[in-house]
N, C-alpha and C positions, 0 to 999 in steps of 0.2 A: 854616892857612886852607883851606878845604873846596871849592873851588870848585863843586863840582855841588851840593853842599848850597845853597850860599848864591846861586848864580846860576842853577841851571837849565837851561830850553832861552830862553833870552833873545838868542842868535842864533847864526846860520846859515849855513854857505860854499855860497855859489853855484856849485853844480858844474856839469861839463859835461852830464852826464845833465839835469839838472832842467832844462835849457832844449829839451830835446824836445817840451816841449807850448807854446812859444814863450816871450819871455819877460814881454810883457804876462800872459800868463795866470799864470805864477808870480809875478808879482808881485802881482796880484789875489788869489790864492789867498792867498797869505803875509800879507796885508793882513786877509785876512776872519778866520783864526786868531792873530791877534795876533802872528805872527812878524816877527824883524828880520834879512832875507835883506840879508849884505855883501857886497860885491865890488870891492876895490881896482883892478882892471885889465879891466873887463866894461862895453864900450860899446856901447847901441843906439841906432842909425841917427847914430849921433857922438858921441853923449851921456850919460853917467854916469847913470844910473837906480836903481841901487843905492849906500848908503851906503858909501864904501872902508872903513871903521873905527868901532866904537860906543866909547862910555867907560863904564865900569859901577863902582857902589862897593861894595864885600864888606869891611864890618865897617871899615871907616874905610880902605883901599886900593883905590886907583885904580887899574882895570885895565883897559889899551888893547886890544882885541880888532877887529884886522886880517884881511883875508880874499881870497884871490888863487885865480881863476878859471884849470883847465887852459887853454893857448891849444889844445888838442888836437881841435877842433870836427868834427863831420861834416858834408859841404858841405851838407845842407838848414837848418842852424844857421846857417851862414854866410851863407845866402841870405835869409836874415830878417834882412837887416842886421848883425848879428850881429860884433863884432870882440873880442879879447881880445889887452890891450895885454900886455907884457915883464913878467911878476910882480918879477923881480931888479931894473927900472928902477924902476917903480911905486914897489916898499917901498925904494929908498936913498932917494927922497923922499920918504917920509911916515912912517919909522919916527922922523930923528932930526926931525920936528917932533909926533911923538904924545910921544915920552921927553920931552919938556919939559912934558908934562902928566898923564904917569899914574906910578905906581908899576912898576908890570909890565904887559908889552907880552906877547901870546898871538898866534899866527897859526894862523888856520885856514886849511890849506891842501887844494888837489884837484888836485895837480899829483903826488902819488907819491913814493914815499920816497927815488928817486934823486935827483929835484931837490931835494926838501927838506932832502936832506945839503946839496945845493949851496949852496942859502939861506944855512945854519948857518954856512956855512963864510966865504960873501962877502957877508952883508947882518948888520953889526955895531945888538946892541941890541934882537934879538929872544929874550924870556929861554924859550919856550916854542914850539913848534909840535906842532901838532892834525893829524895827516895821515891824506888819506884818498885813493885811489886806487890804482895799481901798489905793493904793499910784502908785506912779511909782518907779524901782527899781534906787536905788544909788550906784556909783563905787566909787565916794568920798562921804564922810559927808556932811552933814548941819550942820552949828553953829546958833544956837538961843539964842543967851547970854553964859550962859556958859557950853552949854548942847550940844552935839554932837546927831546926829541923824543917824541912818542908817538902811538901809532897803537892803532885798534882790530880789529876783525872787519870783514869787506865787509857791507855791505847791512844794515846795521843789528840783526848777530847776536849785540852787547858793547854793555855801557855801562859807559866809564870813568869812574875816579874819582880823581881828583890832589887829594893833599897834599900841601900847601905850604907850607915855614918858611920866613918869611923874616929879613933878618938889623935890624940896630939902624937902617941906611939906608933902607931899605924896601925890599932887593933878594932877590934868593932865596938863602939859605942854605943848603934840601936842598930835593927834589921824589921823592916817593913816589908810585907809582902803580898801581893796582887794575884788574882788567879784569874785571867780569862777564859774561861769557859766557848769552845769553837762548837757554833750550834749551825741545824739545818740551813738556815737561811744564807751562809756562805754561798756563794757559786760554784757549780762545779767542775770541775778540773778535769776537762775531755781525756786529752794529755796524758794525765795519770792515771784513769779508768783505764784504758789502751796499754797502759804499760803494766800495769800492775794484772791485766787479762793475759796478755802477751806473759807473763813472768809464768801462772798460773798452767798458762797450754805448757810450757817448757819443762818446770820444775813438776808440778804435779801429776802432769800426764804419763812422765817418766820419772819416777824416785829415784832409778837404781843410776841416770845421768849424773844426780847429786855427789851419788859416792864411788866415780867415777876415776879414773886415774889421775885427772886432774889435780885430785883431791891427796893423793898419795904422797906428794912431796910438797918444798916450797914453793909459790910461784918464780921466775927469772927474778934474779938481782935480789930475792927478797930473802933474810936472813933472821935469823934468832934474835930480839931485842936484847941490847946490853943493858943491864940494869946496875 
């Protein structure tokens, strides 16, 4: 099973960086590009705003894909309301009710590859974790019982690629994994120099725009995730 082939960018861990420009505004953002930003343990002003877990199907397998916010915030994050619950507490509640509904359970995490040994070792029934934060990058997995680990390049310098057998159950069998490595010789992206300047004069030029009234409430139609 191919995972990037057949899923894509179809969602995304809410890290601690992306909520620097608050978090109404990443969520409006992630809304206008079609993205599906999760976060199991990421409350604003009380309340769950991001999905904790999607469920997605790749060729007839059900895959639960979970996603836990660093608690490691800087106090201007904090002071937008801003809280980030226990990731360990979160996922022993929600992983053994996702295994009752999927095949294989995935965690994106942003918590660094010390905790994400931790996870592995004390949150049973996560067959995969995505890590991104404090670590060094992997070309193959780690196995920690029965949890496969992988990590890529900072800042978006790799794109992995996980193969997946799984067994007659529908559990994992073996997991191979590819790290492409995106070096200078790429082309470069007019397009997104332009846009990502443009974001820079907007947001940087003016900080105090960021935290803005805008910023104060929900966006229209947009309410508190039911969990």
């Amino acid at each position: 099973m191919d995972f990037y082939r057949d899923m894509g960018y179809k969602a995304l861990c809410v890290g601690k960086r992306d909520l620097a420009g608050s978090t109404m505004f990443l969520l409006e953002e992630t809304k206008k590009r079609g993205l599906r930003p999760l976060s199991s343990n990421l409350r604003y002003k009380g309340k769950a705003v991001f999905e904790p877990y999607g469920i997605f199907d790749v060729n007839g397998t059900k895959v639960g894909v979970l996603a836990v916010t660093s608690p490691e915030l800087n106090q201007r994050i904090k002071a937008d309301s801003v809280e980030v619950l226990d990731p360990s507490v979160r996922l022993k509640s929600l992983v053994p009710e996702l295994k009752n509904r999927v095949d294989v359970i995935v965690l994106l995490s942003n918590l660094g590859e010390f905790e994400d040994r931790k996870l592995a070792s004390t949150v049973d029934g996560i067959d995969v974790i995505i890590g991104s934060g404090p670590g060094k990058r992997r070309y193959q997995p780690l196995k920690i019982g029965s949890t496969y680990l992988l990590r890529g390049h900072p800042k978006g310098k790799s794109v992995g690629k996980a193969l997946v057998k799984l067994n007659s159950e529908g559990g994992i069998q073996g997991l191979n994994n590819e790290l492409h490595q995106l070096k200078a010789r790429l082309p470069v992206d007019e397009a997104a120099i332009m846009r990502i300047k443009k974001l820079k004069q907007k947001y940087l030029g003016n900080r105090s725009g960021v935290q803005g009234s805008k910023v104060q409430g929900l966006p229209k139609n947009q309410g508190p995730v039911k969990e």
